[in-house]
KEKE-3310 file (N, C-alpha, C; in steps of 0.2 Angstrom, whole numbers, plus 5000, padded with zeros to 4 digits):
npx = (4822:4808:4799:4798:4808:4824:4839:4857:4864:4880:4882:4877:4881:4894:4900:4901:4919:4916:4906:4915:4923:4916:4912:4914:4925:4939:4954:4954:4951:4965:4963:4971:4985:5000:5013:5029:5042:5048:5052:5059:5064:5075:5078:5066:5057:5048:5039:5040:5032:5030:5020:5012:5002:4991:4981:4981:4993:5006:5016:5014:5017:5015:5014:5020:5018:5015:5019:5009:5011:5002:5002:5006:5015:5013:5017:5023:5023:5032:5046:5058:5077:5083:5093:5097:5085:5082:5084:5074:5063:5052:5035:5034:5027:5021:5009:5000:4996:4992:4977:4969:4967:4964:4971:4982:4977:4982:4995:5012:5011:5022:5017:5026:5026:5017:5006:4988:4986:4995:4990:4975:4978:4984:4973:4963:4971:4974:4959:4955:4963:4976:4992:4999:5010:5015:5027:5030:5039:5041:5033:5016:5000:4985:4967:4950:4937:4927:4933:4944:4932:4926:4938:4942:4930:4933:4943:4939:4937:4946:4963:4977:4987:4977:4966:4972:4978:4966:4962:4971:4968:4956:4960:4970:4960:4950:4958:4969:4986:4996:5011:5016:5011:5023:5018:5021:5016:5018:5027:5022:5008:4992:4986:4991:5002:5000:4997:5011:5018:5012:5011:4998:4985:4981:4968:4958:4953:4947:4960:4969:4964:4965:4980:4981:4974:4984:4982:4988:5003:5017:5031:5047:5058:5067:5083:5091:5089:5088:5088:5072:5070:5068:5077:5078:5080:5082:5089:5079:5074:5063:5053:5046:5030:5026:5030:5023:5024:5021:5023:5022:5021:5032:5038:5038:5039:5054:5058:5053:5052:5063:5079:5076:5079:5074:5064:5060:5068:5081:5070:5061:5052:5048:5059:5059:5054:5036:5027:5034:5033:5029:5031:5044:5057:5056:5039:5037:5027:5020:5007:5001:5012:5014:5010:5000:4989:4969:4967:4980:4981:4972:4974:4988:4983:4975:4984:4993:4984:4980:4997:4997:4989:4990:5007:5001:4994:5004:5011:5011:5000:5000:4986:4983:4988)
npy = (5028:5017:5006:4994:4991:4985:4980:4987:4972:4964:4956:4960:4972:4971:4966:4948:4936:4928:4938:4948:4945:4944:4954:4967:4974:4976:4969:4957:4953:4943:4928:4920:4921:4923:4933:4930:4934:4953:4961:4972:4967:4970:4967:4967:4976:4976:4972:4959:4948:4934:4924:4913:4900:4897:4888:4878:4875:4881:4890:4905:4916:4933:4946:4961:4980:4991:4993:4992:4992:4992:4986:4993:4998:4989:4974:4964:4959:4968:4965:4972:4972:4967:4964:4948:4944:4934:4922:4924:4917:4915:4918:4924:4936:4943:4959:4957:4943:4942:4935:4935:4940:4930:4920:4923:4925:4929:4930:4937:4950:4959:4973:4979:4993:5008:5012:5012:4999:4994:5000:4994:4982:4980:4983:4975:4964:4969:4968:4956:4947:4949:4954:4966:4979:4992:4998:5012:5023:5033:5051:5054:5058:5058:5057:5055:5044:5055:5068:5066:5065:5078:5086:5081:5086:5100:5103:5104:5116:5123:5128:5116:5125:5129:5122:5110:5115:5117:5103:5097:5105:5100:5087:5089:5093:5083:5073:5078:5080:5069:5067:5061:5048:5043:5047:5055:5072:5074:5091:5094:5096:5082:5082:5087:5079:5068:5070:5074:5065:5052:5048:5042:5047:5041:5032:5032:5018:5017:5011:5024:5025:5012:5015:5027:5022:5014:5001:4996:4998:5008:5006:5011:5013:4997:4989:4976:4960:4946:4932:4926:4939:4957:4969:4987:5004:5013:5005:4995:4981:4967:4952:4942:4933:4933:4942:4955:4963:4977:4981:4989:4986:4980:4983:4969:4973:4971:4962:4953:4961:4968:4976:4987:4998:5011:5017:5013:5012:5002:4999:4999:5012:5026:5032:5046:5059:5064:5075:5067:5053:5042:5036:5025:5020:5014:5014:5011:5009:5015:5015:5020:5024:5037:5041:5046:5041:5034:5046:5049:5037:5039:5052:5046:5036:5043:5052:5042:5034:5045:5048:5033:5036:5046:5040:5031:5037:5043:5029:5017:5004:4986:4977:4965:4971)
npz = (5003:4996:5005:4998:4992:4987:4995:4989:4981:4978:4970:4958:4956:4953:4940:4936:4932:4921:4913:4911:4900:4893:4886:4871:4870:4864:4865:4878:4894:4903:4912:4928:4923:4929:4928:4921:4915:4907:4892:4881:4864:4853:4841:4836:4840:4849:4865:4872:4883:4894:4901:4914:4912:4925:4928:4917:4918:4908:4897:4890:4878:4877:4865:4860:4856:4866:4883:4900:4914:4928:4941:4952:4968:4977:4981:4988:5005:5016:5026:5037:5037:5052:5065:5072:5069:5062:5071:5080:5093:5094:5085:5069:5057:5043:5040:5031:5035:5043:5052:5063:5082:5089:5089:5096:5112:5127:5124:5123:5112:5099:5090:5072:5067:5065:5054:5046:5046:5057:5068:5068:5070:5081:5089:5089:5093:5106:5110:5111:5119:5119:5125:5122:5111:5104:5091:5088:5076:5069:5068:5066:5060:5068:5067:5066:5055:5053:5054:5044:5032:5031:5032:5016:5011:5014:5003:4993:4990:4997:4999:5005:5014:5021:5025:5030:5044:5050:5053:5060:5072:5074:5078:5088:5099:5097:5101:5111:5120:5112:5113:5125:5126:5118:5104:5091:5082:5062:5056:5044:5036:5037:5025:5015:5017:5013:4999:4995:4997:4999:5012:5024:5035:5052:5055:5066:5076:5087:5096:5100:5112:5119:5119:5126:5138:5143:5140:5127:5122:5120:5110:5104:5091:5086:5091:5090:5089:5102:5100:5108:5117:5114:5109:5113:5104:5117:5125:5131:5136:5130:5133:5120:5114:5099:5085:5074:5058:5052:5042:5028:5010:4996:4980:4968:4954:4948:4949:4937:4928:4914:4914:4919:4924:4917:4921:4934:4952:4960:4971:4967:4963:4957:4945:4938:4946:4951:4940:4931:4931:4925:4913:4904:4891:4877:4874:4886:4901:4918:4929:4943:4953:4959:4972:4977:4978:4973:4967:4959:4951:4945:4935:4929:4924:4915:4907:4901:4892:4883:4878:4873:4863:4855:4851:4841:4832:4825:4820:4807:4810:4811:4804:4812:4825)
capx = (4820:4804:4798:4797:4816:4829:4846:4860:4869:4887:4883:4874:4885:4899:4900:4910:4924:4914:4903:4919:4926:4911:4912:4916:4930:4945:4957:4950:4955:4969:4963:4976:4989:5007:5018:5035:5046:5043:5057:5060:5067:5078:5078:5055:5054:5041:5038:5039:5028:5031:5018:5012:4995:4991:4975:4983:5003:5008:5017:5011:5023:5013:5018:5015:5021:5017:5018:5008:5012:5000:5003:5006:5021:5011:5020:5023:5025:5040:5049:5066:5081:5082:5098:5096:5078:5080:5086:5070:5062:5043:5031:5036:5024:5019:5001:4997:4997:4985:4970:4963:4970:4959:4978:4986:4977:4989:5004:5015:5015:5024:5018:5030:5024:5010:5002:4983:4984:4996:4985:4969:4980:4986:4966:4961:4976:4972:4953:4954:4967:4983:4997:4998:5013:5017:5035:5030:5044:5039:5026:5009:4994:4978:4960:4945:4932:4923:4938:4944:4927:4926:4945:4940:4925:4935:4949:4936:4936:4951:4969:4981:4986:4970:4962:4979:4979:4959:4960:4977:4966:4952:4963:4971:4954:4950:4966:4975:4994:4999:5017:5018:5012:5025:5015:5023:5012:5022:5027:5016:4998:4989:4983:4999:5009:4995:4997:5018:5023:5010:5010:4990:4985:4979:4961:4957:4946:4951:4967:4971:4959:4969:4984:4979:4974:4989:4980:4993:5011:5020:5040:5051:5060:5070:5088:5092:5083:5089:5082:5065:5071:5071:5082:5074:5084:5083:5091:5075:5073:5058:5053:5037:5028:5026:5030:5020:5027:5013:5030:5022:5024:5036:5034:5041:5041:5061:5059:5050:5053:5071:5082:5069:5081:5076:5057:5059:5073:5080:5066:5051:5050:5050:5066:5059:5048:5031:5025:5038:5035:5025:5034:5051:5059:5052:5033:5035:5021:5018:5003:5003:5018:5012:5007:4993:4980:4965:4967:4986:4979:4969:4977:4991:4978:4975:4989:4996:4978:4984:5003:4996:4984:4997:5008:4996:4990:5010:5014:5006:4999:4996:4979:4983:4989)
capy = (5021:5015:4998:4989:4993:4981:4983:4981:4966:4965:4953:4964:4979:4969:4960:4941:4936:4927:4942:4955:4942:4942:4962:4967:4980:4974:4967:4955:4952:4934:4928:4913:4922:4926:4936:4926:4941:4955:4963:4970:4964:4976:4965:4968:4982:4974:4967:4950:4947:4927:4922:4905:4902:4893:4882:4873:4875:4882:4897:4908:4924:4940:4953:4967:4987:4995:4988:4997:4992:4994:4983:5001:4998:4986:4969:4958:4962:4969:4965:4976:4966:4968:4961:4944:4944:4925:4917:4924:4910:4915:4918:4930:4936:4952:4960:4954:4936:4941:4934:4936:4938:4924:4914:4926:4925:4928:4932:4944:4950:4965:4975:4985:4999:5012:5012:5010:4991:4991:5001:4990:4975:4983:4987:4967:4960:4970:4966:4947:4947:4947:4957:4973:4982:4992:5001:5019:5025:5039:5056:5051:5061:5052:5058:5050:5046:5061:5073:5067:5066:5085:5090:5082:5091:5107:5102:5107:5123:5128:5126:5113:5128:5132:5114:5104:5119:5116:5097:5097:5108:5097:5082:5089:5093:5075:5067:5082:5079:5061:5064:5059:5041:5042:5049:5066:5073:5079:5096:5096:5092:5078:5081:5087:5071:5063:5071:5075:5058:5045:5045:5043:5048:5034:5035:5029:5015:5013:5011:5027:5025:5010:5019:5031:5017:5010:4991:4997:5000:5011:5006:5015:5007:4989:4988:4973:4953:4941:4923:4928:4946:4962:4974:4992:5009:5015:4999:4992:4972:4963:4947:4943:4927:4934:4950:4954:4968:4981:4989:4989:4983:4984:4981:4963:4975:4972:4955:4950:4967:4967:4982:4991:5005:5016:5020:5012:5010:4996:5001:4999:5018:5029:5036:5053:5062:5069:5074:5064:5046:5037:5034:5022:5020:5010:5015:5008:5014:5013:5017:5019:5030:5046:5043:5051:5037:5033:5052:5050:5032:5041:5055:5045:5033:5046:5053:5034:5033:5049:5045:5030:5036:5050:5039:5025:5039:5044:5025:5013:4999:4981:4973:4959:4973)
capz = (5001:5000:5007:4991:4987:4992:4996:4983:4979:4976:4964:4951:4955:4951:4935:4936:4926:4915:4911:4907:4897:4883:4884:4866:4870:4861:4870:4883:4901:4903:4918:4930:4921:4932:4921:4924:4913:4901:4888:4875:4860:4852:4834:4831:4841:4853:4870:4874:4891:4897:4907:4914:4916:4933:4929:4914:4920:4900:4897:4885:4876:4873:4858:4861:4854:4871:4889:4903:4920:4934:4947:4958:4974:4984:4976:4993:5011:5014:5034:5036:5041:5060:5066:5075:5068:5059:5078:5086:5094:5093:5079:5064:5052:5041:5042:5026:5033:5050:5052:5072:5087:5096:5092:5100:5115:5134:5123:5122:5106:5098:5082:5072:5062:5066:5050:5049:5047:5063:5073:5070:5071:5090:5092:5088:5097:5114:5111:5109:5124:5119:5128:5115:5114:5094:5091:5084:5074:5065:5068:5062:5061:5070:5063:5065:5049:5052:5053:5036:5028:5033:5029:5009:5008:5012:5000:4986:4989:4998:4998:5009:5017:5026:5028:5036:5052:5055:5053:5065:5077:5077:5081:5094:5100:5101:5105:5117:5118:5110:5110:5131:5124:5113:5099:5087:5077:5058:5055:5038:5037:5036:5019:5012:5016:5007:4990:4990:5000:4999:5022:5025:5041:5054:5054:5073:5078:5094:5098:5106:5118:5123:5122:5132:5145:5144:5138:5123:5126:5113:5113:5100:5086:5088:5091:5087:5093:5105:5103:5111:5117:5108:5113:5109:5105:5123:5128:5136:5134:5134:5130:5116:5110:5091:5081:5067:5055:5049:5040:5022:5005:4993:4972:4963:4947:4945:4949:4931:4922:4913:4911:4923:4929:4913:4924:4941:4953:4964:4978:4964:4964:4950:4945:4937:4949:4947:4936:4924:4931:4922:4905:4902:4884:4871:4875:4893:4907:4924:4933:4950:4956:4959:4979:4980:4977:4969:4962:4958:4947:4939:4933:4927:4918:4907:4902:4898:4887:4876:4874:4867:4856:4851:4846:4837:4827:4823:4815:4803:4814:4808:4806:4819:4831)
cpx = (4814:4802:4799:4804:4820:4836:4851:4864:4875:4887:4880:4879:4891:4899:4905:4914:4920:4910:4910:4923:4925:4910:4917:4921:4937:4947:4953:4956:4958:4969:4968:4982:4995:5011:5027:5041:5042:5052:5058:5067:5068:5077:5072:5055:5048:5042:5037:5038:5026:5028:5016:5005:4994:4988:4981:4990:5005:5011:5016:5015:5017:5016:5017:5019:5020:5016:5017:5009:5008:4996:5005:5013:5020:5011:5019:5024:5032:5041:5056:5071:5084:5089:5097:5088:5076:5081:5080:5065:5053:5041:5033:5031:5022:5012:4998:4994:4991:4978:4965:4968:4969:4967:4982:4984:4980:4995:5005:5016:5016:5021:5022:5025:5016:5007:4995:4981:4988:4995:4979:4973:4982:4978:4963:4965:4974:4963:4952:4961:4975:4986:5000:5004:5014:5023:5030:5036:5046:5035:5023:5004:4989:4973:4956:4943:4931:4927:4939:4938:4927:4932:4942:4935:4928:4938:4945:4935:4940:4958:4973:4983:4981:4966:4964:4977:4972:4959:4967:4974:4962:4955:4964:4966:4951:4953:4971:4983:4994:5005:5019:5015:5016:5022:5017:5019:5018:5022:5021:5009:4997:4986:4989:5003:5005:4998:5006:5020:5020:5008:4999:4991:4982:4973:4959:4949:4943:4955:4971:4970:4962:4977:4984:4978:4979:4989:4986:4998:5013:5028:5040:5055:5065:5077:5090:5086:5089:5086:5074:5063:5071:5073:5078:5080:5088:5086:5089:5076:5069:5056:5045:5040:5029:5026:5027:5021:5019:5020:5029:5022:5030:5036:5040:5042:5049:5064:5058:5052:5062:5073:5077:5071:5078:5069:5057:5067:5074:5074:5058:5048:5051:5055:5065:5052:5042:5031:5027:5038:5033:5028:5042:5051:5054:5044:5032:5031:5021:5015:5002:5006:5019:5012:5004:4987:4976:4965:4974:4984:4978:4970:4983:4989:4977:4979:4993:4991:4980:4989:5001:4994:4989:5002:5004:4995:4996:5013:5007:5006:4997:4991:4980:4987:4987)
cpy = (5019:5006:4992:4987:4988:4983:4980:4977:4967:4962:4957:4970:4978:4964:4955:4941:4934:4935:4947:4951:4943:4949:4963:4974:4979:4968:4963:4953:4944:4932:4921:4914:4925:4926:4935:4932:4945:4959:4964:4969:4970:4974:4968:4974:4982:4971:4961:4953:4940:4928:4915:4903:4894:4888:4875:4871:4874:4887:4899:4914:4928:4941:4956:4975:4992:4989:4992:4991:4992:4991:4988:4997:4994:4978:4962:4962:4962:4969:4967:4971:4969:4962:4955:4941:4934:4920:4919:4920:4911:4916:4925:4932:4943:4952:4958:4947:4938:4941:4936:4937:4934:4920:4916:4928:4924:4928:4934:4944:4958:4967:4980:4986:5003:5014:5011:5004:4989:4994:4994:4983:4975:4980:4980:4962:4960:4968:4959:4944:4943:4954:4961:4978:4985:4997:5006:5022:5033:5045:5053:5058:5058:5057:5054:5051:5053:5066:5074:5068:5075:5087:5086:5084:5097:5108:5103:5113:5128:5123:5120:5117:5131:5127:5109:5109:5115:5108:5097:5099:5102:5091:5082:5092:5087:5071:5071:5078:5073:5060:5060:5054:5040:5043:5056:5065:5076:5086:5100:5094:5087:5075:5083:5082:5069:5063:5071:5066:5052:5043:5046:5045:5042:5037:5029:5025:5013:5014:5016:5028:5019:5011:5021:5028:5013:5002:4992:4999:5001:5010:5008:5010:5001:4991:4983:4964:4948:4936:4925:4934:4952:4967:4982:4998:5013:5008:4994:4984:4969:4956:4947:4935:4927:4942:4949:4963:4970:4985:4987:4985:4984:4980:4976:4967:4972:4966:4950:4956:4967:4974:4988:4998:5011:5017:5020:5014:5004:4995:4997:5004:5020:5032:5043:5053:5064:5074:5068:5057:5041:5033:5032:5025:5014:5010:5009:5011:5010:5018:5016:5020:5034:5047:5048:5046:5035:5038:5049:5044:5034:5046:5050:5039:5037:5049:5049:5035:5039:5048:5042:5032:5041:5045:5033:5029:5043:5036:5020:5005:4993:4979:4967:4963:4971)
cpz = (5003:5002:5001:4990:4990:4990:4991:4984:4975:4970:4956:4951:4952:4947:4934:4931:4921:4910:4907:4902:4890:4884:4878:4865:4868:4865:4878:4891:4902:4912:4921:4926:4926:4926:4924:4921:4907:4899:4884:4869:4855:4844:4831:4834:4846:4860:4871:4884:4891:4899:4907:4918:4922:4934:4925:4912:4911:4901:4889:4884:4873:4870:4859:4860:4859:4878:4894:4909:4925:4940:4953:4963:4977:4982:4983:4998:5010:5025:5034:5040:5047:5062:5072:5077:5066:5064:5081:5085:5094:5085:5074:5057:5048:5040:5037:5029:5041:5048:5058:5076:5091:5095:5097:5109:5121:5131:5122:5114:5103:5090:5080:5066:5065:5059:5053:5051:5055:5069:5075:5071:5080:5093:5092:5092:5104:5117:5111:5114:5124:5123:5123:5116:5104:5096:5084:5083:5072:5066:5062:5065:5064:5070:5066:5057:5048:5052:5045:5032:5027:5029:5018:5006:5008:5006:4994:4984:4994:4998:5005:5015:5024:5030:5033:5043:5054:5056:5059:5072:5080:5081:5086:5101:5105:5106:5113:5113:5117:5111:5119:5131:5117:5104:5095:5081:5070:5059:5049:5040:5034:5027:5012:5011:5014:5000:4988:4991:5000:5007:5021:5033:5044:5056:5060:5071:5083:5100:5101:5110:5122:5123:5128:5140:5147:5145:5132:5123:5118:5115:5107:5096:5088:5085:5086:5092:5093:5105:5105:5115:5114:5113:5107:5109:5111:5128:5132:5133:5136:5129:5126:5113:5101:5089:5075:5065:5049:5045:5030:5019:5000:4985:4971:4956:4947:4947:4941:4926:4921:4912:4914:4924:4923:4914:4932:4946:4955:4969:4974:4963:4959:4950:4943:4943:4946:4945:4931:4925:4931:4914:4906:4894:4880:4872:4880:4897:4911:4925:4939:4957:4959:4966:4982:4977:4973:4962:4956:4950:4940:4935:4928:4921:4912:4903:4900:4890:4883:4875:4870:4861:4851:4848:4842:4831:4821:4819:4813:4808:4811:4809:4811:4824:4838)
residu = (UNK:UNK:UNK:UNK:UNK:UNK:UNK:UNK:UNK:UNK:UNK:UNK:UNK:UNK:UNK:UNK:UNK:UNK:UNK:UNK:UNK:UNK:UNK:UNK:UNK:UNK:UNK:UNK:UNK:UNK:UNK:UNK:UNK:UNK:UNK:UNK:UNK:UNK:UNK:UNK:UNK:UNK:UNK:UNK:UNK:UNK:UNK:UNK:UNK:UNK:UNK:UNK:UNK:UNK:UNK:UNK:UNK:UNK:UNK:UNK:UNK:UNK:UNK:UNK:UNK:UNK:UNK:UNK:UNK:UNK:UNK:UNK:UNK:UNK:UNK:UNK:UNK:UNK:UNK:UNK:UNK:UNK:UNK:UNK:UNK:UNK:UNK:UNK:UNK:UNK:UNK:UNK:UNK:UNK:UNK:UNK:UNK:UNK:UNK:UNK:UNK:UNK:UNK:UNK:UNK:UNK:UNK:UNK:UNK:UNK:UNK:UNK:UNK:UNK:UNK:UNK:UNK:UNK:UNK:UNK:UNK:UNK:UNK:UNK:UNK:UNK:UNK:UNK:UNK:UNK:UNK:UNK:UNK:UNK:UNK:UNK:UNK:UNK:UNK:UNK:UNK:UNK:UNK:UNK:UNK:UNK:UNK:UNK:UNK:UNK:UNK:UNK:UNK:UNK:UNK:UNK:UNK:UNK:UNK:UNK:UNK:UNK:UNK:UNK:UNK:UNK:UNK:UNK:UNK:UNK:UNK:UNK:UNK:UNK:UNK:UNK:UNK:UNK:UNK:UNK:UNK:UNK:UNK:UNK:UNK:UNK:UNK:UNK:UNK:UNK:UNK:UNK:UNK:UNK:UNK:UNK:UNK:UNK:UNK:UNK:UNK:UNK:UNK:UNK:UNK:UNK:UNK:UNK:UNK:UNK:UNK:UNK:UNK:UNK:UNK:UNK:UNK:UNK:UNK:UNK:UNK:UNK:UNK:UNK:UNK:UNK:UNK:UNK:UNK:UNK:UNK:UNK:UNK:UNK:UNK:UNK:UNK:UNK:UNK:UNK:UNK:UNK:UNK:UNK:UNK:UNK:UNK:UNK:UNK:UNK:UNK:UNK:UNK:UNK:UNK:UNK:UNK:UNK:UNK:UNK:UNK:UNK:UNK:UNK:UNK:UNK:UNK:UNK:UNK:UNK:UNK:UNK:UNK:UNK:UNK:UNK:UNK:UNK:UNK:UNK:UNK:UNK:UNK:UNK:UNK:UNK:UNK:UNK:UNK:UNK:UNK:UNK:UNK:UNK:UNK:UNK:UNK:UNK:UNK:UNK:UNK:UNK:UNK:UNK:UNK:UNK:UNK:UNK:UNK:UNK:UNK:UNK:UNK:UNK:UNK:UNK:UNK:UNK:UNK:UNK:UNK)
# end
């Protein structure tokens, strides 16, 4: 880059709503639109999609002969019901709703889930001097950046088989034994549970280094909660100011979609496996599914984009389609 050049702006590289608006590609984007239900209508053959727009509190019905989905899994925080969880007397929140731990400062607070958000939420907490404690439940894999950039460059030219062992080495490299702070590594690889199961690996920032020093204390999954106590599996009991649950999302689809079981199930998840789980009945689609990511996306983006056109170019479509 020479001296002349200046750095780019998010705002040129990213065109605002007004701008994609006046884009002449059909169909335009409904923006302050919440889709209240969607169903179809067995008389027309069509989708009816309710929605109510938010500025000018109206609701609005789509029409519409297909209806593509792709809201993906990750609908609202999801916190598991934990027995004596709604009498406990501190602060309760999912990791969605964190913002610092400067509130948290001098209090014991506990995080569940070792995902990567309830790592770095750990690595924020112990850093801004809260009393850090997170409930690992599961074997996780922990990486750094540079591990993974590495293992997705191999993955272009060799198989799961041969990438997962050397990225497992490297780790254990870095990291040594983690299961003697409560840490199991999985039996698969790292890049495996990516692509079949959707597990990411936890891409360190920190956080095991205060493990390791024991500024962060690893307890095992929660019994049950007394008042201001949790009672853990090994029948330890400690008392905590706020729990905040890094334990995911979980998908609204089957809160607004009617008649959903014939794509998803109760969970939000798809009822046919991959390959087969992007397509319901009456030219229903979700995208999203697949867990495998930005890839998984985009692969099921496009074979939505052909069905449709397959069938568009199989019936006679109205001029006001």
């Amino acid at each position: 880059m020479n001296s002349s050049s200046k750095p780019p702006n998010h705002r040129e590289a990213f065109p605002s709503i007004e701008a994609c608006s006046d884009l002449s590609i059909g169909p335009r984007p409904r923006y302050f639109n919440s889709v209240e239900s969607a169903s179809f209508d067995e008389a027309t053959g069509k989708w009816l999609v309710e929605t109510k727009n938010t500025l000018q509190k109206v609701t609005i019905v789509f029409v519409a002969s297909f209806l593509v989905i792709a809201t993906g899994e990750n609908g609202k925080g999801y916190i598991p019901d934990i027995p004596g969880l709604k009498d406990f007397k501190g602060d309760v929140l999912h990791s969605s709703e964190y913002k610092s731990g400067r509130e948290f400062k001098d209090k014991n607070v506990l995080v569940v889930g070792c995902g990567n958000s309830g790592m770095e939420i750990s690595y924020d907490l112990c850093n801004l001097g809260a009393d850090t404690s997170i409930v690992i439940r599961n074997p996780v894999h922990v990486v750094t950046r540079e591990i993974v950039f590495v293992g997705m460059h191999l993955l272009k030219y060799f198989s799961f088989s041969i990438v997962d062992p050397l990225i497992t080495f490297a780790s254990k490299l870095m990291y040594g034994n983690l299961s003697k702070y409560g840490i199991h590594r999985p039996n698969e690889g790292p890049f495996f549970l990516k692509a079949t199961k959707g597990r990411s690996p936890i891409i360190d920032v920190g956080t095991i280094d205060k493990i390791q020093s024991g500024e962060i204390k690893v307890l095992p999954r929660i019994a049950s909660i007394n008042k201001s106590k949790v009672i853990f599996e090994d029948k330890v009991e400690l008392e905590f100011d706020a729990i905040i649950f890094a334990t995911g999302y979980k998908s609204t689809t089957c809160e607004w979609l009617k008649d959903y079981d014939n794509i998803i199930k109760d969970d939000g998840f798809p009822k046919n496996r991959f390959p087969n789980h992007w397509k319901g009945k009456n030219e229903l689609y979700y995208t999203g599914l697949s867990r495998m990511g930005l890839q998984g996306i985009s692969k099921d983006a496009i074979v939505i984009a052909n069905d449709i056109d397959m069938v568009l170019k199989t019936m006679v479509v109205p001029k006001d389609f």
